[in-house]
C-alpha positions as CSV (number, residue, x, y, z in Angstrom):
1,X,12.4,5.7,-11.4
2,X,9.5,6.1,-14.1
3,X,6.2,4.3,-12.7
4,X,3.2,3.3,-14.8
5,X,-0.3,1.4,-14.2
6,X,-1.4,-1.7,-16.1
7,X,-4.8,-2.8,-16.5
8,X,-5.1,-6.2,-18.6
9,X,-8.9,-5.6,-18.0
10,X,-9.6,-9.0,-16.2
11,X,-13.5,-9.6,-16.1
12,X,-13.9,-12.4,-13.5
13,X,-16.5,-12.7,-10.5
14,X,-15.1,-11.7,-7.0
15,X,-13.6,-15.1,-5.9
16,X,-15.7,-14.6,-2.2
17,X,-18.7,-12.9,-3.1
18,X,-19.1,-13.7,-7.2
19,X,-20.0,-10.1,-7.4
20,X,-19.0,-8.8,-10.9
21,X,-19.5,-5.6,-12.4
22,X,-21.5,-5.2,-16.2
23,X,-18.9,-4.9,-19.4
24,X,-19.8,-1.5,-19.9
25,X,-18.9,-0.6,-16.0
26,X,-16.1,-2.6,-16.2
27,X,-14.7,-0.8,-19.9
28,X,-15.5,2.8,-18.6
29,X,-13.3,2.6,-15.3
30,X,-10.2,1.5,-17.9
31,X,-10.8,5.1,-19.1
32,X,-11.4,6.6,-16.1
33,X,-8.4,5.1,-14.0
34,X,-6.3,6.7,-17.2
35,X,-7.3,10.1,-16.2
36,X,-6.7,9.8,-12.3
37,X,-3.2,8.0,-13.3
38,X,-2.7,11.5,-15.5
39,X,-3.7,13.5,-12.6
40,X,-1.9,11.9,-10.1
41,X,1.2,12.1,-12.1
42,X,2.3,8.4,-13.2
43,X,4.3,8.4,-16.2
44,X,2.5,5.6,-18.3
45,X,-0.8,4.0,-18.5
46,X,-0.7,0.9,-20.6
47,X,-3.9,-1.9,-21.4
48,X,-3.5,-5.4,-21.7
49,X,-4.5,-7.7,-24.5
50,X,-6.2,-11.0,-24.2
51,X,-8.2,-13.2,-26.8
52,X,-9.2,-15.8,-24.3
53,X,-10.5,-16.5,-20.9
54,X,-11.8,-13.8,-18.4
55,X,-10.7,-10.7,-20.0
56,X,-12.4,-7.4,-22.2
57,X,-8.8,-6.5,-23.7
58,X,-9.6,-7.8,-26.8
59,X,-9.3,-4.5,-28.6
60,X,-6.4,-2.4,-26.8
61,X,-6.6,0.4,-29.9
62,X,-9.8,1.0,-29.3
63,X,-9.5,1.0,-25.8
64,X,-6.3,3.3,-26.2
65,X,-7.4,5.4,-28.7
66,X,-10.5,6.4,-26.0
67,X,-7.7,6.8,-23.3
68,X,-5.7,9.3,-25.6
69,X,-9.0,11.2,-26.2
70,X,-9.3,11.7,-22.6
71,X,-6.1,12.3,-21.5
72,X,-3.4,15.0,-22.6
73,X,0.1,14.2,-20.7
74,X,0.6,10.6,-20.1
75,X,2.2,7.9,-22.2
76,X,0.0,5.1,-23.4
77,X,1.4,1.7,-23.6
78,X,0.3,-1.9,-24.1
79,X,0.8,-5.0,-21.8
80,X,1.6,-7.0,-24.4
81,X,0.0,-6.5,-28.0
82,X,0.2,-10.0,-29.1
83,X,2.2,-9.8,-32.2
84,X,2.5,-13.4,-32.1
85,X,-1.3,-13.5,-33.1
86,X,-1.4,-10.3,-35.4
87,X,-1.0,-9.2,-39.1
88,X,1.5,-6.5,-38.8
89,X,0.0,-4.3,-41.5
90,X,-2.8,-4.1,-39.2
91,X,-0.9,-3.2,-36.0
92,X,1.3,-0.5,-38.0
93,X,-2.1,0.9,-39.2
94,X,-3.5,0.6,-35.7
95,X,-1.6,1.3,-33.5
96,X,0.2,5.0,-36.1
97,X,-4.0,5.7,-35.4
98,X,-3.5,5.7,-31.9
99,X,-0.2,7.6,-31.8
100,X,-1.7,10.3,-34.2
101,X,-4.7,10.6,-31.6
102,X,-2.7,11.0,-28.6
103,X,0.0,13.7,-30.3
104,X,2.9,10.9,-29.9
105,X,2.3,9.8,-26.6
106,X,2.7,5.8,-27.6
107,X,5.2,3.4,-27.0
108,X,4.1,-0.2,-27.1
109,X,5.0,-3.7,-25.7
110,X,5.1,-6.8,-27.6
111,X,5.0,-10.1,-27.1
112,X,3.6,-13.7,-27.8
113,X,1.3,-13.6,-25.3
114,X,0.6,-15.5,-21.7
115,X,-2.2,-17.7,-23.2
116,X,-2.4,-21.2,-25.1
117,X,-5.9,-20.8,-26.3
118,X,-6.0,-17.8,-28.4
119,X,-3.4,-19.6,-31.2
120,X,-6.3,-22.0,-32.1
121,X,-8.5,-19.1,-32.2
122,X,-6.6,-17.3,-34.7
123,X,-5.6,-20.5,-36.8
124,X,-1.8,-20.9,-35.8
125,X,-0.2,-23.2,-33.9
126,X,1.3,-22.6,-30.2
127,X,4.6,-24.2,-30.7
128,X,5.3,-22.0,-33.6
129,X,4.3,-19.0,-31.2
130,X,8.5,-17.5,-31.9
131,X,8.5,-17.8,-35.1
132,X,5.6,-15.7,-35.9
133,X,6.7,-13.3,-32.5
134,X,10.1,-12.8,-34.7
135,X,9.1,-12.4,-38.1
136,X,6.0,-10.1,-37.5
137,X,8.3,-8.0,-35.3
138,X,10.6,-7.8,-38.3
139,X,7.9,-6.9,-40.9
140,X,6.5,-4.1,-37.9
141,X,9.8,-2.4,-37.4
142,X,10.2,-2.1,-41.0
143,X,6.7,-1.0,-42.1
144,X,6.8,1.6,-38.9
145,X,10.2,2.8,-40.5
146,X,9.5,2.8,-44.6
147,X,7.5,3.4,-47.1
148,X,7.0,1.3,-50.3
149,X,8.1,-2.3,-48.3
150,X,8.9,-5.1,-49.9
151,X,8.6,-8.5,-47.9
152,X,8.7,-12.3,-48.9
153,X,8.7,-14.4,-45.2
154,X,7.3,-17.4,-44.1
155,X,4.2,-16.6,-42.5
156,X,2.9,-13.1,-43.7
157,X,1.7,-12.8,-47.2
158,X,4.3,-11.2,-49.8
159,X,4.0,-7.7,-50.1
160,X,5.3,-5.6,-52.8
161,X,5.4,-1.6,-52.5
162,X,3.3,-1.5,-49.9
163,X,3.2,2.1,-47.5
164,X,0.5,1.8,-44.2
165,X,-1.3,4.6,-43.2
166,X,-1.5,7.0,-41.0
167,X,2.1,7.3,-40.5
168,X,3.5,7.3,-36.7
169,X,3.4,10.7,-35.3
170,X,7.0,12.0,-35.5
171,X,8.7,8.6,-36.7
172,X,8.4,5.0,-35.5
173,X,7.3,5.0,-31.9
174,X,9.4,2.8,-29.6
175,X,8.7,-1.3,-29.2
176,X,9.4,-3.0,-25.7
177,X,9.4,-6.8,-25.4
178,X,8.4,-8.2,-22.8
179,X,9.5,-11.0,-20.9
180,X,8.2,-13.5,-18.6
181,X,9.9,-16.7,-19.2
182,X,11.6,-17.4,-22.3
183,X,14.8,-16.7,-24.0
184,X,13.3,-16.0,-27.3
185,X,12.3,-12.9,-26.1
186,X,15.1,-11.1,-24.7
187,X,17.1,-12.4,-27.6
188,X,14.9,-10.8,-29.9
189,X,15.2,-7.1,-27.8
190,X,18.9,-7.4,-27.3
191,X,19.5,-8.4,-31.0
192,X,17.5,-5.2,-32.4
193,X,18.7,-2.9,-29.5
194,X,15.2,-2.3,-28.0
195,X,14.2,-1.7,-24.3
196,X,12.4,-5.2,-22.5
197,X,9.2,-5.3,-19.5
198,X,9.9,-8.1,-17.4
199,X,6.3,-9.2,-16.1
200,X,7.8,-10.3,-12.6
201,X,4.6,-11.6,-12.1
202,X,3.6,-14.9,-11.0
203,X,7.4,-16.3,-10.0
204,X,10.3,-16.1,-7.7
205,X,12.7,-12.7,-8.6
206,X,15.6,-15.1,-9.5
207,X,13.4,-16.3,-12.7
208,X,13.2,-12.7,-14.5
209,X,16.7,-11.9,-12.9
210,X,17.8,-14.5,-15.6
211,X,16.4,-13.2,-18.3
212,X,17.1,-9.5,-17.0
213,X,20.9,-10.4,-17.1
214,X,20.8,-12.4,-20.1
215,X,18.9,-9.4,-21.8
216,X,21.8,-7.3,-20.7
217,X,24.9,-9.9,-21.6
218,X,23.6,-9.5,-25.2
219,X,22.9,-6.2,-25.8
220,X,26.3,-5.9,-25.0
221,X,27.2,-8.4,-27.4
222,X,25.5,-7.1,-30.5
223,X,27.8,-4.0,-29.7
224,X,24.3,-1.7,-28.8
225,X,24.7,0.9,-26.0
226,X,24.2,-0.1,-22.6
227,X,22.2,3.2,-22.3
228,X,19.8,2.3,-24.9
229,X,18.5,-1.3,-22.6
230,X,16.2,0.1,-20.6
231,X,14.2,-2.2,-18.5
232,X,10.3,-2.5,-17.2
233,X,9.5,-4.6,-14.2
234,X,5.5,-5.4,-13.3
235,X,4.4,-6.7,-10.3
236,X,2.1,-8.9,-8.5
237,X,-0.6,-6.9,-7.7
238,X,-0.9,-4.0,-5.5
239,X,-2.6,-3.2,-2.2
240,X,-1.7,-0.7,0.3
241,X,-2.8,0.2,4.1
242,X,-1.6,1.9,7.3
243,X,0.1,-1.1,8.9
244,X,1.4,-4.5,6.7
245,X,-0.8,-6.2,9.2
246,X,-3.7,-4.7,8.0
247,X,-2.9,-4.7,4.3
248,X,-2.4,-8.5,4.5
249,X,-5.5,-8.9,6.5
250,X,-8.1,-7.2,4.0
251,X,-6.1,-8.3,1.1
252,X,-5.9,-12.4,1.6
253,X,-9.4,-13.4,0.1
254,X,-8.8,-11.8,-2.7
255,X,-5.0,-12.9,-3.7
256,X,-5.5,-16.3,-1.9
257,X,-9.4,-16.9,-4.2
258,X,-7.6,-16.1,-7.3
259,X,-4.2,-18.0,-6.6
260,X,-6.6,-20.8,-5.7
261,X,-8.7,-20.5,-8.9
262,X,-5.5,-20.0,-11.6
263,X,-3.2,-23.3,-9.5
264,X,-7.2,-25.3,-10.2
265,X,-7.0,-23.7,-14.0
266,X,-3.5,-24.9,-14.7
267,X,-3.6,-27.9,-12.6
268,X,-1.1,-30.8,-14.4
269,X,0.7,-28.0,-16.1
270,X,4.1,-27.3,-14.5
271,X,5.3,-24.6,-17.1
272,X,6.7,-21.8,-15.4
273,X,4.5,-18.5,-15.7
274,X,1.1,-20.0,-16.2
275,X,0.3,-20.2,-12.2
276,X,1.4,-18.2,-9.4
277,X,4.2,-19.8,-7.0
278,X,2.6,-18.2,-3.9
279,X,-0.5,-19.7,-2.2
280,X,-0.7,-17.4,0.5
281,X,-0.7,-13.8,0.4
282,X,2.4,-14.0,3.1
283,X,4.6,-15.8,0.3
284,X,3.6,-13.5,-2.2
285,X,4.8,-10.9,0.3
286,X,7.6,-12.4,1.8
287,X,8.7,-14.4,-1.4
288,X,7.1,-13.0,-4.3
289,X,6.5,-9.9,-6.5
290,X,3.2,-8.7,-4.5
291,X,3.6,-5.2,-3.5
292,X,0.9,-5.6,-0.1
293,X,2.0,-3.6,2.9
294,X,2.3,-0.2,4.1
295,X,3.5,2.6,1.7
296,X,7.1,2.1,3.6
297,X,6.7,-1.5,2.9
298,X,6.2,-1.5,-0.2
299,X,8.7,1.4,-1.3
300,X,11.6,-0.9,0.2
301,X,10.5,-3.7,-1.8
302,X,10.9,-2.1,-5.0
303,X,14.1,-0.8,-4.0
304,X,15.1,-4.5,-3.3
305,X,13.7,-5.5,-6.4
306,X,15.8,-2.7,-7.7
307,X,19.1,-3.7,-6.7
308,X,18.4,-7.3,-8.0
309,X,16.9,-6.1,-11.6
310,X,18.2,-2.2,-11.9
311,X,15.3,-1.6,-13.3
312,X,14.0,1.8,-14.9
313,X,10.0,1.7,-14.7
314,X,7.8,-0.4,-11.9
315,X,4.5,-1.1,-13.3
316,X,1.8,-1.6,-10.8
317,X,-2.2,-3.0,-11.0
318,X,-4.9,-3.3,-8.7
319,X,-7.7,-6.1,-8.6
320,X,-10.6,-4.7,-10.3
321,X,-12.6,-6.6,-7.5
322,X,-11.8,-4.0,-4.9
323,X,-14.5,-1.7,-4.7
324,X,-14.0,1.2,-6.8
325,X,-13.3,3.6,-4.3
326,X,-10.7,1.8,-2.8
327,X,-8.7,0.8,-6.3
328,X,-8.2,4.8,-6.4
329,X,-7.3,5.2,-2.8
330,X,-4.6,2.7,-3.2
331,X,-3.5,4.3,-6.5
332,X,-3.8,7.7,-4.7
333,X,-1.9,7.0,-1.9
334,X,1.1,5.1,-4.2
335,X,1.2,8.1,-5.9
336,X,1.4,10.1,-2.8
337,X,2.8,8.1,-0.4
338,X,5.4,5.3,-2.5
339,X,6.9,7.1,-5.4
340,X,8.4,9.5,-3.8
341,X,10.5,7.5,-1.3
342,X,11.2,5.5,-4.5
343,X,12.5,8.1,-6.2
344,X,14.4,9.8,-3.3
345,X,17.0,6.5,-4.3
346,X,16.3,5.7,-7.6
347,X,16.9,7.9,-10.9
348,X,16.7,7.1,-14.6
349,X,17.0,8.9,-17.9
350,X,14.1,6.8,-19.6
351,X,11.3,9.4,-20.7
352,X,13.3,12.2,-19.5
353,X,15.0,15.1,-21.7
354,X,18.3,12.8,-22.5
355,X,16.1,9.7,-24.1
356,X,15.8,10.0,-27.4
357,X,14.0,7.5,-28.2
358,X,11.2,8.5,-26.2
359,X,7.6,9.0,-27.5
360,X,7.8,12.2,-29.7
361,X,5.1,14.0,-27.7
362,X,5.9,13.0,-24.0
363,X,8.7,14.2,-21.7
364,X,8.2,12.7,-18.1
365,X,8.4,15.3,-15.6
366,X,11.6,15.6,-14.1
């Protein structure tokens, strides 16, 4: 299994103590988490990207192109770029800019986006939020692929002739969708052939296992090989200590302030996704997607996770609440102490030698 850290750069007040850290703190340690993920050998560091609400992911190139400046090994990757919101031009542009910087070492994720607000923002409408995901992606794939593209669509301008530049590294660098709780996005992937990252996020396992098996019932049906439909699953945060008791312990004000705070956020709204299903950090254990526990802990529960989703990568994030100190321990000791039982069970040939569709200048080590 392939592992890789996500930082949607939430900028919120610790829910006990309302402690919060400047913009400027809180930007630098995206960059510097990047470079301890490199050194402790994850696969893939990807950025979120928000346009509303308590985040600093508003701009994930810039924030990427500063991680591939630091970094020289790992993969960059988003979490999702919002191509819901976006002019593709400018994310072909962007994002070839980024892959040029970091020598080919970026594969992206797109999707509409886990927030009503920003479609206001950007003058569109949210029930139209597909429509623009599925067209945009369209117009991407083709002006990551060509040169000279002609388009007349709905939503984008016409364009005629038109090449972006810079050009990808070494050829269009790979799209993921991701997937949290509709359909319309695993449609999209399995039509076009292209890898999805389930969020598992916020919601009982049997909700992405849906759309995980779904995903896979059409690839198959739009004749693509099975080989090709890799599959991402995130998680629900993660905290590690000696004993489960003890993770649990030091771990509840933080998971049980924020569950509080998002269930008070979305409070009327019953859409699956926008609130967590787990008050209490023991149903988020027991129940849910949290990986909280000791490293053998949480090591079994991705392998259960595993034989429910057969997935390929595990994404992981820690609360940027945590004193700094202690959000590298934890990474450190996943790294040390987790991966390796994981991947005493679990192989995969995303990344590796055999994939090749993988990012042109990054070969996970084997």
């Amino acid at each position: 299994m392939r592992f890789q850290v996500l930082d949607i750069v939430p900028h919120a007040p610790h829910p006990v103590t309302g402690e919060i850290v400047d913009t400027h703190e809180r930007l630098r340690r995206v960059v510097d988490t990047a470079v301890l993920a490199e050194r402790l050998g994850f696969d893939s560091y990807a950025v979120g990207e928000r346009h509303a609400g308590e985040f600093v992911s508003s701009s994930p190139t810039v924030l990427l192109g500063a991680i591939a400046q630091a970094t020289s090994r790992i993969l960059l990757s988003t979490g999702v770029t919002v191509l819901s919101l976006l002019d593709p031009v400018r994310v072909a542009e962007d994002y070839a800019t980024v892959d040029q910087l970091s020598g080919g070492r970026l594969e992206i994720v797109i999707g509409k986006g886990n927030e009503d607000r920003h479609f206001p923002m950007f003058g569109l409408e949210l029930g139209r939020q597909y429509e623009y995901l599925t067209e945009n992606h369209e117009l991407l794939r083709r002006l990551l692929r060509e040169s000279g593209v002609d388009w007349a669509g709905t939503h984008h301008a016409d364009l005629s002739g038109v090449t972006t530049f810079p050009r990808p590294f070494a050829g269009p660098f790979r799209v993921w969708h991701g997937s949290a709780t509709s359909t319309a996005a695993v449609d999209l992937a399995a039509r076009w052939g292209d890898p999805i990252f389930s969020a598992n996020a916020l919601q009982p396992r049997e909700n992405y296992k849906v759309l995980i098996d779904r995903y896979r019932d059409k690839l198959a049906e739009h004749g693509h090989d099975p080989a090709r439909g890799y599959v991402g699953s995130g998680s629900d945060g993660l905290f590690l200590a000696d004993t489960d008791a003890e993770a649990i312990d030091e771990y509840r004000p933080v998971y049980e302030g924020f569950a509080a705070k998002m269930r008070a956020a979305h409070a009327g709204d019953d859409r699956p996704g926008k609130a967590t299903s787990f008050a209490t950090v023991e149903e988020a254990v027991a129940h849910g997607p949290a990986l909280v526990g000791s490293p053998e802990r949480v090591a079994a529960k991705i392998l259960d996770y595993h034989a429910a989703y057969g997935h390929d990568v595990q994404s992981v994030s820690v609360n940027p609440v945590l004193p700094y100190a202690r959000q590298h321990e934890v990474l450190t000791r996943f790294a040390t102490e987790v991966i390796p039982l994981v991947r005493r069970e679990v192989s995969t040939t995303l990344w590796g030698p055999s994939d090749a569709g993988r990012a042109a200048g990054f070969t996970a080590a084997a």
